[in-house]
Backbone as CSV, one residue per row, in Angstrom:
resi,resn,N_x,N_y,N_z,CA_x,CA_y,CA_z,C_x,C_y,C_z
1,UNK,2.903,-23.506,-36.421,3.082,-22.071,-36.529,2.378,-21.347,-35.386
2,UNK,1.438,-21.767,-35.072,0.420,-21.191,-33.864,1.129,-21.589,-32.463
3,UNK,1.622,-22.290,-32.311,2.705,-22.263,-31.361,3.866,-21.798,-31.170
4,UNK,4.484,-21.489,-32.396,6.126,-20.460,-32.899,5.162,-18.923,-31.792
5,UNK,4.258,-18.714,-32.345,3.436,-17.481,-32.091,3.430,-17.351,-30.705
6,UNK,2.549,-18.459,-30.359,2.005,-18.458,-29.112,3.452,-18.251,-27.665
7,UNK,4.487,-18.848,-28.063,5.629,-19.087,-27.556,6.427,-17.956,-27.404
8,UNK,6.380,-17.281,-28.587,7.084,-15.783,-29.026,6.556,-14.680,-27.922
9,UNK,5.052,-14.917,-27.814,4.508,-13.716,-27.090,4.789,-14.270,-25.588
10,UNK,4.795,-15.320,-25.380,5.301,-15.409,-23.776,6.508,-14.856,-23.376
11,UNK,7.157,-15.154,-24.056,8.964,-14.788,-24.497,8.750,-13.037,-23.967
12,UNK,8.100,-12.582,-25.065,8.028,-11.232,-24.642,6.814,-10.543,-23.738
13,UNK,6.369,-11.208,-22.994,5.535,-11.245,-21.777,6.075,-11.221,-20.756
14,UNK,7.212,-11.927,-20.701,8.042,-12.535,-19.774,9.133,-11.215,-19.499
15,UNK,9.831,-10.973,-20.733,11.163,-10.018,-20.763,10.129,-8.963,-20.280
16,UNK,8.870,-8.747,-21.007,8.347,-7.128,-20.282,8.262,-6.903,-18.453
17,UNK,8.257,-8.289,-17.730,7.587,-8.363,-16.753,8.786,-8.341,-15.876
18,UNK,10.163,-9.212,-16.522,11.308,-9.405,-15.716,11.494,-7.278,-15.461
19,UNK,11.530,-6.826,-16.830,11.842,-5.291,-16.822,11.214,-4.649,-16.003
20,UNK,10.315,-4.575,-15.681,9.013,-3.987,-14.447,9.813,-4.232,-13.195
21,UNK,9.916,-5.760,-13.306,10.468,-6.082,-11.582,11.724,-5.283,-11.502
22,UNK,12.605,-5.118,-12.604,13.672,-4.603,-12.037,13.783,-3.004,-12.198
23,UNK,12.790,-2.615,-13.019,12.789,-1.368,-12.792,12.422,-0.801,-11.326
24,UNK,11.320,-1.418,-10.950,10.539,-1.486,-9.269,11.912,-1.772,-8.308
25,UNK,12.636,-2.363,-8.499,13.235,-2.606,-7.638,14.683,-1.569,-7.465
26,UNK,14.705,-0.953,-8.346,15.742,0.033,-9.032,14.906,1.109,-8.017
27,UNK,14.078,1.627,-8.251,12.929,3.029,-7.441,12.447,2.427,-6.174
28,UNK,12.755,1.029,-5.790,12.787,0.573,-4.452,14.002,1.227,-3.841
29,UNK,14.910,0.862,-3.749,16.229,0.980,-3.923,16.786,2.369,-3.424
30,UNK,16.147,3.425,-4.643,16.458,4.970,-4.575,15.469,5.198,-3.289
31,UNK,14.361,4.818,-2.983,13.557,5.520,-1.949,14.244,5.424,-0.668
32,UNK,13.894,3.686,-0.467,14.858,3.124,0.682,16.330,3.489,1.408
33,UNK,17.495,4.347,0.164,18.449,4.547,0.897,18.408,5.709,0.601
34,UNK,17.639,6.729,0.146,17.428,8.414,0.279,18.216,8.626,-0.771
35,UNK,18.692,7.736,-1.759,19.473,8.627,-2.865,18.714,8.889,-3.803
36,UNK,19.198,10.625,-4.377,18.521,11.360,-5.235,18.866,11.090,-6.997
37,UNK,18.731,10.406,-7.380,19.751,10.811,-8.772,18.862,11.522,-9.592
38,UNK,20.087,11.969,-10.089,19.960,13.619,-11.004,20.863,13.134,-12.433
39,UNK,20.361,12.296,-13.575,21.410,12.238,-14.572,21.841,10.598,-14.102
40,UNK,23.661,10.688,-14.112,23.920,9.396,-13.818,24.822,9.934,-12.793
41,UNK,24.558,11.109,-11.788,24.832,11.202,-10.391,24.438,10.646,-9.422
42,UNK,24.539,10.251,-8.193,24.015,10.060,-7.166,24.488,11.027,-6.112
43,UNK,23.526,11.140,-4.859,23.747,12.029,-3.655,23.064,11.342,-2.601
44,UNK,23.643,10.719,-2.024,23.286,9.699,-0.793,23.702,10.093,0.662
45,UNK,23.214,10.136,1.540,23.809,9.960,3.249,23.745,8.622,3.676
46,UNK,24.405,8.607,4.546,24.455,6.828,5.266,22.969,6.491,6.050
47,UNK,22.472,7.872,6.349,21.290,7.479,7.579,20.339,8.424,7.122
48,UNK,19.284,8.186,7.024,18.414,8.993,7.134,17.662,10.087,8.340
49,UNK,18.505,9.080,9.835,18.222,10.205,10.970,19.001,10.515,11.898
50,UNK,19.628,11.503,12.028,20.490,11.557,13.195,20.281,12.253,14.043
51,UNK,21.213,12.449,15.583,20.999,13.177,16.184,22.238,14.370,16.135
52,UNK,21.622,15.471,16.746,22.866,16.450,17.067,24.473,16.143,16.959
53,UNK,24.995,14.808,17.793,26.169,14.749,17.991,26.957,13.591,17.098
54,UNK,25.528,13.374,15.738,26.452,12.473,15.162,26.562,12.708,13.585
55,UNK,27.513,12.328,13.330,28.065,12.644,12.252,27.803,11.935,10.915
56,UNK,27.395,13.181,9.875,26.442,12.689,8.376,27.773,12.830,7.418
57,UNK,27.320,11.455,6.853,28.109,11.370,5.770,27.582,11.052,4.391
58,UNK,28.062,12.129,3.735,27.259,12.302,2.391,28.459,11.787,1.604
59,UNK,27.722,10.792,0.550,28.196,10.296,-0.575,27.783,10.990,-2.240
60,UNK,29.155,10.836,-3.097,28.581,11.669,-4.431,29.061,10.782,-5.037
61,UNK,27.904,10.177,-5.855,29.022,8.844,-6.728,28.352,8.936,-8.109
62,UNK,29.592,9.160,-9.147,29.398,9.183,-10.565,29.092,8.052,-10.916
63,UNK,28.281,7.748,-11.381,27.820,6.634,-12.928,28.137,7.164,-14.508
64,UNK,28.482,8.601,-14.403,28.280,9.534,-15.448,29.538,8.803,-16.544
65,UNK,29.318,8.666,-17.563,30.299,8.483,-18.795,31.406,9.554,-19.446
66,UNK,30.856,10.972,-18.433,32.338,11.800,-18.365,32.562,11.894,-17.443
67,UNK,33.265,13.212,-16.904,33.806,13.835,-15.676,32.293,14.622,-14.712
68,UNK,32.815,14.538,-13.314,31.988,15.507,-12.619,33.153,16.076,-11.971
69,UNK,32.461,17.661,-12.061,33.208,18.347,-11.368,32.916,18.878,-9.916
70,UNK,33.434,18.978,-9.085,32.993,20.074,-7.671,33.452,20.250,-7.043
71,UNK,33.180,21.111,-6.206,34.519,21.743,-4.875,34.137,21.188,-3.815
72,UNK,34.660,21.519,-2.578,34.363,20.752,-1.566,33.321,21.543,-0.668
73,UNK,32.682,22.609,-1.402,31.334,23.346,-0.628,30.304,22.355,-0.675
74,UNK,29.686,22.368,0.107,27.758,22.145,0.075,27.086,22.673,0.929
75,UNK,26.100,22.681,1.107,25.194,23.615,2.396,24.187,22.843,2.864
76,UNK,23.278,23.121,4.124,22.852,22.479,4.397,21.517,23.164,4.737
77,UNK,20.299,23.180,4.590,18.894,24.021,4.501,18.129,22.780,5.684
78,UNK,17.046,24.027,5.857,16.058,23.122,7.367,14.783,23.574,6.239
79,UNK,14.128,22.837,6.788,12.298,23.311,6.419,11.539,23.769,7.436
80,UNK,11.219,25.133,7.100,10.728,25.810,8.027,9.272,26.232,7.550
81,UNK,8.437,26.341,7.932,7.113,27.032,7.153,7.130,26.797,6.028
82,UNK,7.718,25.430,5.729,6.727,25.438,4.162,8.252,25.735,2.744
83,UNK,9.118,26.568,3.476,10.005,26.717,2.725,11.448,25.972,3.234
84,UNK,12.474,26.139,2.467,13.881,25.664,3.068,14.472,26.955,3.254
85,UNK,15.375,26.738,4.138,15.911,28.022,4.545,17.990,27.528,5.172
86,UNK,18.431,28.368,4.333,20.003,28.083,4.632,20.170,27.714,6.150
87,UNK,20.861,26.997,6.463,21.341,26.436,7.768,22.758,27.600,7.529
88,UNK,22.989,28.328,8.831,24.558,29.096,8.544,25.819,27.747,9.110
89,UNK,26.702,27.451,8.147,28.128,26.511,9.127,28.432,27.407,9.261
90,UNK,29.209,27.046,10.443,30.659,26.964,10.608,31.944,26.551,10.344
91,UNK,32.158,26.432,8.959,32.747,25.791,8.398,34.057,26.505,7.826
92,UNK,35.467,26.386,7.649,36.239,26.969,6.448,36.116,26.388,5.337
93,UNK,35.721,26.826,3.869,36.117,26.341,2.913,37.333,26.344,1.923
94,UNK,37.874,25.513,1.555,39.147,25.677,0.234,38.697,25.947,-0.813
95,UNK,38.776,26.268,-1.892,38.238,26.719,-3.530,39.342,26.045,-4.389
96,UNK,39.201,24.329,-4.180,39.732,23.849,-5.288,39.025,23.120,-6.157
97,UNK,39.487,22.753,-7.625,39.066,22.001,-8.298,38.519,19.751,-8.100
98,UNK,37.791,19.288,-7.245,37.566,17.956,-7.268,37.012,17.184,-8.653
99,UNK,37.491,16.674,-9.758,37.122,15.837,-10.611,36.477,14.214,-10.630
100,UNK,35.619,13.905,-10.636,35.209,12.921,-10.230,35.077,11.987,-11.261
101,UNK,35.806,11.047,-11.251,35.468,10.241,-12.963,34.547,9.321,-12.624
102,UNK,34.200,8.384,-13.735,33.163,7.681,-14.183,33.433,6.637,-13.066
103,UNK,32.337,6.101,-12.197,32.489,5.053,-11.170,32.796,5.257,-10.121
104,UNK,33.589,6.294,-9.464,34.205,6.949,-8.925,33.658,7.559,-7.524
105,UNK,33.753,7.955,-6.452,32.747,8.570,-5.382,33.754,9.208,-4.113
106,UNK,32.931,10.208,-4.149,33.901,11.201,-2.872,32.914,11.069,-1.309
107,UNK,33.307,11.120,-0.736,32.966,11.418,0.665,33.211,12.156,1.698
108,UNK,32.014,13.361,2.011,32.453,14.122,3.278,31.100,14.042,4.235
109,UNK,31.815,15.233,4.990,30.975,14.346,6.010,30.587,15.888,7.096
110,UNK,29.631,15.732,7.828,29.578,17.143,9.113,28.911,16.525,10.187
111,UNK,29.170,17.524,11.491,28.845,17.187,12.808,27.682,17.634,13.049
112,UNK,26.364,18.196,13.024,25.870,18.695,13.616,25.818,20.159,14.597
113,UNK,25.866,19.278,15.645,25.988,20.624,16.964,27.537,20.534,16.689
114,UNK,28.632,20.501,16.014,29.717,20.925,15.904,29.606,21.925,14.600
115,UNK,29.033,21.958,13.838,29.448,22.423,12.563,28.361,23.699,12.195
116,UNK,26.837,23.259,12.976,25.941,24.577,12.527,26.443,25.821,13.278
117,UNK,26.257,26.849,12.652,27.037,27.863,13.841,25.296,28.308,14.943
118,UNK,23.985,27.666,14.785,23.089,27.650,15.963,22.925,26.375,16.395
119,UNK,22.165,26.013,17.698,22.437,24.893,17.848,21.379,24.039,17.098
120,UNK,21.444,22.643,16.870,20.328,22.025,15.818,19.227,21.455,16.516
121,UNK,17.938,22.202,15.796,16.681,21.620,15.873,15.874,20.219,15.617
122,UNK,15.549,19.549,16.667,14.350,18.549,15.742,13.827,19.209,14.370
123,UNK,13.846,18.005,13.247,13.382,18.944,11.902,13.878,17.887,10.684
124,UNK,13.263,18.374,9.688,13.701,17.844,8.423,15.021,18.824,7.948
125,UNK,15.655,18.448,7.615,16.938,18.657,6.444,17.537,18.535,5.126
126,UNK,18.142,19.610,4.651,18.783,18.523,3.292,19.907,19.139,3.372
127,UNK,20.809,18.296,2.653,22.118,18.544,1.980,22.327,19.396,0.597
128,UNK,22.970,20.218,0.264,22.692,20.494,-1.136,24.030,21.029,-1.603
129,UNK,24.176,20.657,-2.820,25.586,20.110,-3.385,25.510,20.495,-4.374
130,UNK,26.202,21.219,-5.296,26.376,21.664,-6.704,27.403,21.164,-7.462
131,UNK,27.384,20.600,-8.900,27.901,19.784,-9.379,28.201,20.172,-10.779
132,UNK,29.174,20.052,-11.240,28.986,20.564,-13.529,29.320,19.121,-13.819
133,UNK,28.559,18.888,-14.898,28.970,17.265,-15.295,29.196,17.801,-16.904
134,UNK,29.757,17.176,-17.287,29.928,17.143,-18.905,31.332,16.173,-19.282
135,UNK,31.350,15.611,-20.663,32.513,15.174,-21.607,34.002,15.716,-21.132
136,UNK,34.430,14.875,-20.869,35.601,14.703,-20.297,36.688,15.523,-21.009
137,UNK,36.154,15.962,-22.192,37.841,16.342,-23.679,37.632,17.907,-23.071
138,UNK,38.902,18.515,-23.699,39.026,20.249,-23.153,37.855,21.138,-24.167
139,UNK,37.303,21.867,-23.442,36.791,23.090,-24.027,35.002,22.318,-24.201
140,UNK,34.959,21.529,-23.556,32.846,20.492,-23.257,32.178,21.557,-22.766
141,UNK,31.135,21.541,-23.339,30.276,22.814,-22.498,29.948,21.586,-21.077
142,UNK,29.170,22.494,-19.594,29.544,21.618,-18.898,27.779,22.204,-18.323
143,UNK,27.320,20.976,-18.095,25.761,21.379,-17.230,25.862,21.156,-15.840
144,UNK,25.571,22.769,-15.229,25.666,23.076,-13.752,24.185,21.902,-13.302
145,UNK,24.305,21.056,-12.026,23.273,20.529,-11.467,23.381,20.958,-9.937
146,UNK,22.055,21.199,-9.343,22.331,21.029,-7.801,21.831,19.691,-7.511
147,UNK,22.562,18.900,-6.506,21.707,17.757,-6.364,21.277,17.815,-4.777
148,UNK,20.171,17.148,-3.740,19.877,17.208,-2.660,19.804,15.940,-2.381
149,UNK,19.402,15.651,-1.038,19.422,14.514,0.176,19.355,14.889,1.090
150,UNK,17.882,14.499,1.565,17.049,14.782,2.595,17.358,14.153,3.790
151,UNK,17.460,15.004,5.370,17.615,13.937,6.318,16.787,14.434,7.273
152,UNK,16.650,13.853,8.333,15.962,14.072,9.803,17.010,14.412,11.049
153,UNK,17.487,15.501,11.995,17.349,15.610,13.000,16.496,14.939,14.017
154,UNK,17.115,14.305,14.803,16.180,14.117,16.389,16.828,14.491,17.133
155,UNK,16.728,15.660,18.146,17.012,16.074,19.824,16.677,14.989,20.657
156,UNK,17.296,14.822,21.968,16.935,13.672,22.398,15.804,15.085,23.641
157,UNK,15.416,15.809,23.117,14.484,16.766,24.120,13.572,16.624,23.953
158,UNK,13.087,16.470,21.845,11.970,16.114,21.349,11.593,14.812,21.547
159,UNK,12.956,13.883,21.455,12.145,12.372,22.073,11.780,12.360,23.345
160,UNK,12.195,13.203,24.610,11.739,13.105,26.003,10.163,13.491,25.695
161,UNK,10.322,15.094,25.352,8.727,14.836,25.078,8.068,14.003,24.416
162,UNK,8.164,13.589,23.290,7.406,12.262,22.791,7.031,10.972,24.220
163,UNK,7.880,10.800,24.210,7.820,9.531,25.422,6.882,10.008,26.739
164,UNK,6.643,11.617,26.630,6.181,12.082,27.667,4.644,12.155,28.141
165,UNK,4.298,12.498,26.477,3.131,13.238,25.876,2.659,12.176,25.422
């Protein structure tokens, strides 16, 4: 019997410890590729740094067990003093309905020095994206989320000076 025991608690020594690793490795995971999740959303970019002339592509991928909804707006904010502050595009937008089902993931994407209407600074960034998620059947109440994803600008002016200084 002292061994049924002794055996039992390894058992669950073991399952607690496998759960740790994979939780750790789950919040490894989210740090490492900059995705934010909010719920069972995700909001990812491919890179964490770009320069001016290259092009970010933001990913929105449902895990959610209903629908996500959103249009094809998002915006893009700098950190300036401490606060974020709207980046102005240049952009046209459409005002349609995008539904995103369960598993599911959309992709867009912007230029930089094509798309800000000033030209872009060395600096931190984010993306920011507004989203309603709720139950898929007609008439679901629906919870508005914003979700973000942080990126970096580099000028290749700020790397001359770096290399300089």
């Amino acid at each position: 019997m002292n061994d049924k025991l002794k055996a039992g608690r390894m058992k669950r020594r073991l399952l607690i410890a496998i759960l740790v690793v994979a939780l750790l490795i789950v919040a490894a995971t989210v740090v490492v590729t900059g995705a934010v999740p909010i719920g069972t959303v995700v909001l990812h970019l491919d890179k964490e740094t770009y320069h001016p002339n290259d092009t970010v592509t933001i990913t929105l991928r449902s895990l959610h067990t209903g629908s996500v909804r959103l249009g094809n707006y998002f915006g893009v904010e700098r950190f300036e003093d401490g606060n974020w502050v709207e980046v102005p595009l240049d952009r046209v937008w459409t005002e349609e309905l995008i539904v995103l089902l369960p598993g599911k993931a959309i992709r867009q994407s912007f230029v930089p020095v094509e798309d800000f209407l000033e030209t872009p600074e060395s600096g931190r960034y984010r993306v920011v994206k507004e989203i309603q998620v709720g139950p898929i059947h007609y008439g679901a109440t629906l919870e508005t989320q914003t979700l973000y994803a942080e990126f970096r600008i580099e000028t290749s002016i700020s790397g001359q000076q770096g290399a300089e200084g």
